[in-house]
Each structure stands twice: as C-alpha cells, then as structure tokens.
BATIMAR-515187 format. One line per 4 residues: for each residue z, y, x of C-alpha. Coordinates in steps of 0.02 Angstrom, whole numbers, always signed. Each point is the difference from the previous one (the first is absolute). Example, Ala and Ser with C-alpha at 12.3 -4.5 7.8 and 13.67 -1.06 7.14 Angstrom:
+390,-225,+615; -33,+172,+69;
***
This chain:
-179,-308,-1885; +145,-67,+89; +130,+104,+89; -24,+49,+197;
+146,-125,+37; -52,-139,-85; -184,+26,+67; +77,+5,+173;
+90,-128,-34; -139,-115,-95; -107,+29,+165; +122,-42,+167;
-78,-184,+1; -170,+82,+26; +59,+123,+111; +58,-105,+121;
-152,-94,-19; -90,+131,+39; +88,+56,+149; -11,-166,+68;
-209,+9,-35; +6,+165,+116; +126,-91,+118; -129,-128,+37;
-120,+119,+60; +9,+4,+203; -18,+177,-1; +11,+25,+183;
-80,+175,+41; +46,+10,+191; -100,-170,+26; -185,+13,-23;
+1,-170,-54; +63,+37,-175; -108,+135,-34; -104,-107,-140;
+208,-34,-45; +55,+178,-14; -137,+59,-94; +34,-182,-119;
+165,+96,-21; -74,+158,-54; -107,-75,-126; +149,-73,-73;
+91,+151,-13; -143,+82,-86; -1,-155,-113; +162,+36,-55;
-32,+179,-34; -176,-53,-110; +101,-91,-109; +128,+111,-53;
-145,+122,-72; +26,+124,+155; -149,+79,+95; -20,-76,+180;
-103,-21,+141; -3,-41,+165; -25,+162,+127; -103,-76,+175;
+77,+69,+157; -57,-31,+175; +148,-117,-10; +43,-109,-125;
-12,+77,-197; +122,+77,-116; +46,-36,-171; -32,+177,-112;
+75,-27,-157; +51,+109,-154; +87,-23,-162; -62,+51,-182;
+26,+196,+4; +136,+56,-106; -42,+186,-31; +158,+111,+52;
+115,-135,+75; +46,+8,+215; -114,-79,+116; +68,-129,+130;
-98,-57,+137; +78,-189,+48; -64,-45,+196; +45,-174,+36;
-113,-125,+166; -55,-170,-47; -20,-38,+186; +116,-90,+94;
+80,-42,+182; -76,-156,+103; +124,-137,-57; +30,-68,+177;
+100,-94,+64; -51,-132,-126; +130,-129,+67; +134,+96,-47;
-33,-12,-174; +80,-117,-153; -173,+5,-74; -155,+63,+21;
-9,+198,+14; -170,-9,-148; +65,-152,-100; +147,+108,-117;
+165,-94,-38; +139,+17,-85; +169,-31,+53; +163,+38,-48;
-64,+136,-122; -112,+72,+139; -182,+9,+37; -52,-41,+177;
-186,+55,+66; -53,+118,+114; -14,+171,-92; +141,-57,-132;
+94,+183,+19; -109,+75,+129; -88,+93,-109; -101,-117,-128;
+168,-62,-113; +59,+194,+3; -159,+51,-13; -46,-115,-148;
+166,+54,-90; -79,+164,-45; -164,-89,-78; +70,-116,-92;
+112,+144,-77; -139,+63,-73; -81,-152,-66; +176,-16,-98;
-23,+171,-79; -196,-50,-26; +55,-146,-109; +168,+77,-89;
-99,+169,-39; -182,-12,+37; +41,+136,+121; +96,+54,+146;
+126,+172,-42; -88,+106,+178; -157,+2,+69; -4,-130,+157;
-119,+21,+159; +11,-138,+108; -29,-9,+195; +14,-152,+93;
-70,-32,+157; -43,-141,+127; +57,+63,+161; +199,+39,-22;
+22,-108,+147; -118,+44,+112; +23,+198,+17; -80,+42,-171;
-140,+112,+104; -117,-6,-156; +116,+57,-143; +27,+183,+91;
-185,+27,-32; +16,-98,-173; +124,+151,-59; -74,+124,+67;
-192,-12,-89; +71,-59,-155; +156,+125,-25; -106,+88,-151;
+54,-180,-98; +162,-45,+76; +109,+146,-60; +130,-58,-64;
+181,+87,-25; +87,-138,+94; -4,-152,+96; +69,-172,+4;
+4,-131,+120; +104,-143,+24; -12,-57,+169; +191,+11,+44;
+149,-112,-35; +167,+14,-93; +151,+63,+74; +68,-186,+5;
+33,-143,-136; +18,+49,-172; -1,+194,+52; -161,+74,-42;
-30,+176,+103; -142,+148,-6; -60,+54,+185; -5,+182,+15;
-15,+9,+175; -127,-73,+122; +5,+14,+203; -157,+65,+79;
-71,-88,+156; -118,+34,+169; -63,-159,+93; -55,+3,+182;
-16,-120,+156; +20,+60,+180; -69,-89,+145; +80,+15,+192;
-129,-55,+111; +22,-29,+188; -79,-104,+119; -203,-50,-52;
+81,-162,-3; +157,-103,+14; +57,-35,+153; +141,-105,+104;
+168,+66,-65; +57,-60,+223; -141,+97,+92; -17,+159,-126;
+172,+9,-71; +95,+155,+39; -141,+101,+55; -90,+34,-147;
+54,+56,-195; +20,-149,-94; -87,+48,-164; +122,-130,-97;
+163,+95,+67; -66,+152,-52; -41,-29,-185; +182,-67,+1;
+49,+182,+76; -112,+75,-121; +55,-99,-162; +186,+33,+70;
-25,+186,-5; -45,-5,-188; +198,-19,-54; +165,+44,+73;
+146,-113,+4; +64,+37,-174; -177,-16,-82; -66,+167,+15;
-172,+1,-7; -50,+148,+145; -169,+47,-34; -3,+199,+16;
+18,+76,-153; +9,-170,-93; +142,+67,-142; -54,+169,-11;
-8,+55,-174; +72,-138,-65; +92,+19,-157; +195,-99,+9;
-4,-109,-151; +94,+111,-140; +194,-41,-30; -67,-81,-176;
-135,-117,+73; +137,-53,+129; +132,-47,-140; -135,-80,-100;
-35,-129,+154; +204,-6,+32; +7,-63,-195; -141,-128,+18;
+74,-200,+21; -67,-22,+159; +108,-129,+121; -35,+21,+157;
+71,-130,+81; -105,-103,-99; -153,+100,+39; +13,-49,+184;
+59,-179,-16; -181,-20,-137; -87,+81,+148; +104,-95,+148;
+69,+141,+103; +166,+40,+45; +17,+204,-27; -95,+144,-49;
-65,+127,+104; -89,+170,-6; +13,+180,-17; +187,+46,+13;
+85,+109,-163; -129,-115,-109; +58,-140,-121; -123,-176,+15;
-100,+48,-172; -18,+179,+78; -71,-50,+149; -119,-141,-108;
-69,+143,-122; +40,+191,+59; +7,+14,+162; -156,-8,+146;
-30,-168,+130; -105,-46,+153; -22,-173,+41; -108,-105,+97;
-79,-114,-114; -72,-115,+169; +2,-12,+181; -136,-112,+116;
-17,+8,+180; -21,-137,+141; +29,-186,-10; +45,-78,-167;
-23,-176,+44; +145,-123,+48; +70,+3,+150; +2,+144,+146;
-140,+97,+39; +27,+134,+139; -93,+108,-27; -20,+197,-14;
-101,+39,-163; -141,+80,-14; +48,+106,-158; +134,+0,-138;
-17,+50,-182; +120,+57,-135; -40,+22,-199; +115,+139,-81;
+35,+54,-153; +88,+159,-63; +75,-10,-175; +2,+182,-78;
+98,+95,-129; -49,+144,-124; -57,+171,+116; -51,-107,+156;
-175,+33,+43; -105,-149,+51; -116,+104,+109; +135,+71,+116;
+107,-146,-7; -130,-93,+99; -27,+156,+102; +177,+8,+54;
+17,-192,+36; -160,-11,+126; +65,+176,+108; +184,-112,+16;
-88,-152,+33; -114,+92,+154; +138,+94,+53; +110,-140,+47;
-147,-126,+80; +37,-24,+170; -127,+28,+132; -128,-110,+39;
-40,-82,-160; -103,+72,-155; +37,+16,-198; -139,-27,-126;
+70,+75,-180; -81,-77,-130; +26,+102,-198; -10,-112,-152;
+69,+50,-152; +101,+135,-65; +100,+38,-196; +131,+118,-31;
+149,-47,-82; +49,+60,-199; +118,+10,-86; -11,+31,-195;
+104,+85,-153; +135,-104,-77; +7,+107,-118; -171,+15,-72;
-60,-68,-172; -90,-126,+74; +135,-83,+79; +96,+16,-157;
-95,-112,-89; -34,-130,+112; +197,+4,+7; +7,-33,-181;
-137,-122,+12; +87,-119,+122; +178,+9,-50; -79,-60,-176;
-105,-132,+76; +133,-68,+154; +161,+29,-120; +78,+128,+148;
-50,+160,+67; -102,+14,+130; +68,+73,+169; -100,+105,+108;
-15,-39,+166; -110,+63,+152; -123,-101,+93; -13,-26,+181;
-196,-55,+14; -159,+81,-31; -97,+15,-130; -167,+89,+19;
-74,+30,-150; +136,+94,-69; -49,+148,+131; -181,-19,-46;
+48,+0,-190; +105,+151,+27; -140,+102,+128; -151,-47,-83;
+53,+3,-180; +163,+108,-16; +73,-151,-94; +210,-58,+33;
+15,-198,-2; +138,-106,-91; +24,-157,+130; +87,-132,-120;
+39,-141,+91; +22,-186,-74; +10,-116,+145; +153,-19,+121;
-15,+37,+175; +49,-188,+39; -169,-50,-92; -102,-51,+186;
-119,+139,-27; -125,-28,+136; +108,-175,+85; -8,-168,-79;
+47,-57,-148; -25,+176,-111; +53,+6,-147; +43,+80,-196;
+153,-20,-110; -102,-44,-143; +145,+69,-99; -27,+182,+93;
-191,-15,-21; +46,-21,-229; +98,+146,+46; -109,+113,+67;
-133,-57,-106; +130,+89,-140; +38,+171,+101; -173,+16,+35;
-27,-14,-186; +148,+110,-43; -53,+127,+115; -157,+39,-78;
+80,+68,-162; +127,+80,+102; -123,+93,+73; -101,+18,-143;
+131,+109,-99; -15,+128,+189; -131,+144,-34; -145,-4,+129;
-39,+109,+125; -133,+95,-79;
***
C-alpha cells in the first residue's frame, strides 16, 4: 500500500473536488426555502462517509437531520468524537459578491463559496483524513465517531437533545472540532480558551403611540433617550463594564498566559488600520489580545427606535429597543449574569416609561489544559503537517457545543483551527486557502496516530 503522504498527496485533486461538490450545496438552514437543500447536503455528507467503509446514518430531528457516523472499531485504541455543521449562513448580500456564493471558484490559490471555511472545508478536512488512512492502510489508527449537524447556524436547538439520548454511543475520550481559525498567515494555533455568552433584548415603551415631538416633547419620557441612558449605564468612561457583580470570581489571566500573548507577532497598528479604526479601547491594565480572549464584554449588538426614513420626522417614539450581548470568561455564570444585568437595567429606567427583558441564550466560558496529552499530540500533529509549531491562542466568540460536549458527556475538546480570521466567514466573498485546507487535511491525519499511541480512558 502506499505511504500516508503519498496517499494524501495522490488524493488533493479529489479533495478539492469534493469540497467544491459540498460547496455547491445551498445549505441554508435559517431559510426554510433550502430545507430540500440542507438535507441535499446531509445526504452528501453521509455519501462520503458510505464510501470510505464507515457506518452512517442520518439521525431525524424536529429540525433538520444529523449525520451519525463511525469508523471500523479498532479494539483498545482512544475514541474521538469529530462534531463538525454542514449548514451554512444566508449568503446575502448577493451583489457584493465576485461570484456566485453556490457556484465554487478558485482564485489565487483560494476557494470562494459560501461555507468554504465556515465549517464544511474544516469540517471536510477531518473526513477526508480518514479516507487517506482508509486507502494507505485499509484502516484508520483510533476509533472515529462522527457528529455533524444541520443547524450550527441557526442556534443548534436539536443537537442538545441529539447528545443527550444518544450519550450511551458517543463516549468518546476526546473531542475535535475545527470550527476556528489560525492565529494569522502561515502561523497555525490550538484554541484552548473559548468566551461564554448571554443574549437578551430590552424594550422601553412609552406612549401607546408616537406622537408630535412639538406638542408632547418635554412632558413625557422619551422611551428613545432612555435606552440611550440605559445602554450608557452599561460601561464607564474607561470601558468598565458596571453590571453588579459582573467580575466577581474572575480569575486574572496567570503571569504565563500573559507572556505567552506578549510573545505572539501580533501588530497592532495593523490590526486597526485591517479593521479601519484609529485606537483601541477597553478595559484599562488589559493588553488588545487580553481584552479579545480573557477578559468579559457587554455590547449592544443593535439599536431601533422612531423614524428611519430620509429626512426629519418629529416625532416622539413610541418605544425603543436594544439587542445586547455579554461575552463571558471561565467562572461567570450565565444564569446570574442575566440576573444582574435586568435589576441594573430596571434600576436606572426613568419614570414613566416601561422595560420588557427578553432572555435568549446563555454558555459559560472554558478554558482547557495546555498541558494535557491531548493537546500534546495535536501539537505534534500540526507542527509536522504546517512545518511550525502551533501557537495557542484564546478565542473571543462562542462556541456552544463545547459546553454541551463537556456537561452532557464529560468529554475536553481540541479546537484546531485552519482558516484565517480574514476568510469572510458569514460576509461576501468567503473563502479557503486551499493550501491550509491540504494542510489540515494532514494534521487531521497525523493526529489520529498521535492519539492513537494515548491510552483510553477506560
């Protein structure tokens, strides 16, 4: 048989023709539209499974199904659970695109098409790692249980209960996913932290209706100025979010993880010029990376109220609304996080206008062990494959699977990134370094005899 490296490299023209056969697929789970689409996806993805020899099926949800599939049990080796989504974001606005978001092209080395790094390339990397030990050893070195779902994108609702009533066949000793990106260019990095998050909307409601801003003006609450006194109150003027109790018992980032973000090549300068604006701000005593990764936010993520049309409008509006978002680190509790924020927000409404507090969402944050075995190897596994270590980095969005992984099936998650930050996931134009998806194909495939020389967990 021939080796792993030439079988990898024998296959990268059908690799990227298969990605670009799952790339075509408008997999668009938020738009009921696509549903015949997503589950076209699915099938696909089950396809691809089928052929490599591996057990699969699709699992029916309320929502839209997952792909269940396992590899060809290797009696003693680790068990890895891989979760990856095949669905993607809607790919509007269409105009602003090269080429179409469902026709793949390649440019410059690079694949464009909705979905390219967000998640079905870096999902895809960890399939077609195994096919490459299929057909160089008739056999992949661990035992592989696959998850990948259809609604990533849409709140993932279904895959909570999905975990939960099959745990008995999705233990596993640890998990991989590779929904993140690389540190930057050339420098591949391992996520070991993830920032929690708790969603809500708030409503100030005044008047039944709106009213002339000439005749009613200064004698009533103007439920627009106080959202703006509400959202004010959230921060002081250095950045400090003041929620009550917002940083209690949260841990300073250790004098090691500090120097480790000090050492990393990030230019900051050029970090505000890519995103076009003109200083940093934040929490004081906090470097830029720090307050990215490690350290809590609050921000309001929209504001409507009144007249949006051109032109004046005078007019005293009826009600004002305001979407925010905490972002949460390690020993923040969800729960009492969104406690604390609706007592400040009633506390500071003015008289004669109401608050509706609408929940959504809540995930703590985590953090995981550098140190652990598991990390180990997938160290090994992608300096080998990228040519240079990996760096490990924090990340400043949410993930929530990894807190369902962790609650429902006691299992830590390595987040290997292969896709740069700069890739447009979810704007136009998204795209994959077709050079970082050969690469992760080989540290995916590395990886699993890394971990296969680990002992289980029992």
């Amino acid at each position: 048989m021939p080796t792993l490296e030439q079988t990898l490299k024998d296959l990268a023209p059908q690799f990227e023709r298969d990605l670009c056969d799952l790339l075509q697929i408008p997999s668009v789970s938020a738009s009921p539209a696509h549903k015949g689409d997503v589950r076209r996806a699915a099938t696909h993805v089950l396809g691809q499974f089928q052929r490599m020899g591996f057990t699969a099926e699709l699992v029916e949800t309320p929502g839209h199904p997952i792909v269940f599939a396992t590899s060809p049990p290797v009696a003693g080796a680790p068990t890895v659970l891989v979760y990856g989504h095949y669905d993607v974001q809607p790919a509007d606005p269409l105009h602003e695109w090269v080429t179409p978001p469902f026709e793949p092209t390649i440019r410059e080395g690079r694949v464009y098409a909705r979905g390219a790094t967000d998640d079905k390339g870096q999902m895809l990397t960890h399939l077609k790692s195994a096919e490459a030990w299929m057909r160089s050893a008739g056999r992949v070195p661990v035992n592989l249980t696959y998850v990948i779902e259809g609604e990533e994108e849409v709140g993932g609702e279904n895959l909570e209960h999905f975990l939960q009533s099959w745990a008995p066949r999705l233990k596993a000793d640890v998990a991989v996913i590779s929904d993140t990106s690389q540190f930057g260019p050339g420098q591949p990095a391992i996520t070991h932290g993830l920032r929690g998050i708790v969603a809500c909307e708030v409503t100030v409601r005044g008047p039944r209706q709106d009213l002339h801003s000439g005749v009613f003006g200064g004698s009533i609450c103007n439920p627009a100025n106080a959202l703006a006194r509400l959202v004010a109150s959230l921060h002081d003027a250095s950045g400090r979010v003041q929620i009550p109790d917002f940083y209690a018992d949260i841990p300073t980032p250790t004098a090691g993880e500090r120097e480790r973000l000090r050492q990393l090549p990030f230019d900051e300068a050029a970090y505000l010029a890519e995103i076009g604006v003109a200083a940093p701000w934040g929490e004081p005593g906090f470097s830029t990376l720090e307050r990215r990764w490690a350290r809590p936010t609050c921000d309001v993520n929209g504001l409507t109220s009144g007249y949006q049309g051109e032109g004046p409008k005078t007019i005293v509006p009826a009600w004002a609304r305001a979407k925010i978002t905490c972002r949460l680190v390690p020993n923040q509790n969800p729960e009492r996080i969104m406690a604390s924020l609706e007592r400040h927000l009633r506390s500071v409404l003015p008289a004669g206008v109401t608050l509706d507090f609408k929940a959504y969402h809540g995930c703590p944050g985590y953090a995981f062990d550098t140190d652990s075995p598991y990390m180990q190897a997938a160290h090994r596994a992608i300096a080998r494959a990228f040519g240079v270590a990996p760096v490990l980095i924090r990340e400043g969005g949410t993930i929530p699977v990894v807190e369902s992984l962790r609650r429902l099936l006691g299992l830590d998650t390595l987040l290997l990134g292969w896709g740069q930050n700069t890739d447009n996931l979810h704007g136009p134009n998204e795209h994959f370094l077709l050079a970082d998806y050969h690469r992760g194909i080989a540290a995916s495939a590395y990886l699993w005899a890394e971990l296969a020389a680990l002992p289980t967990a029992g």
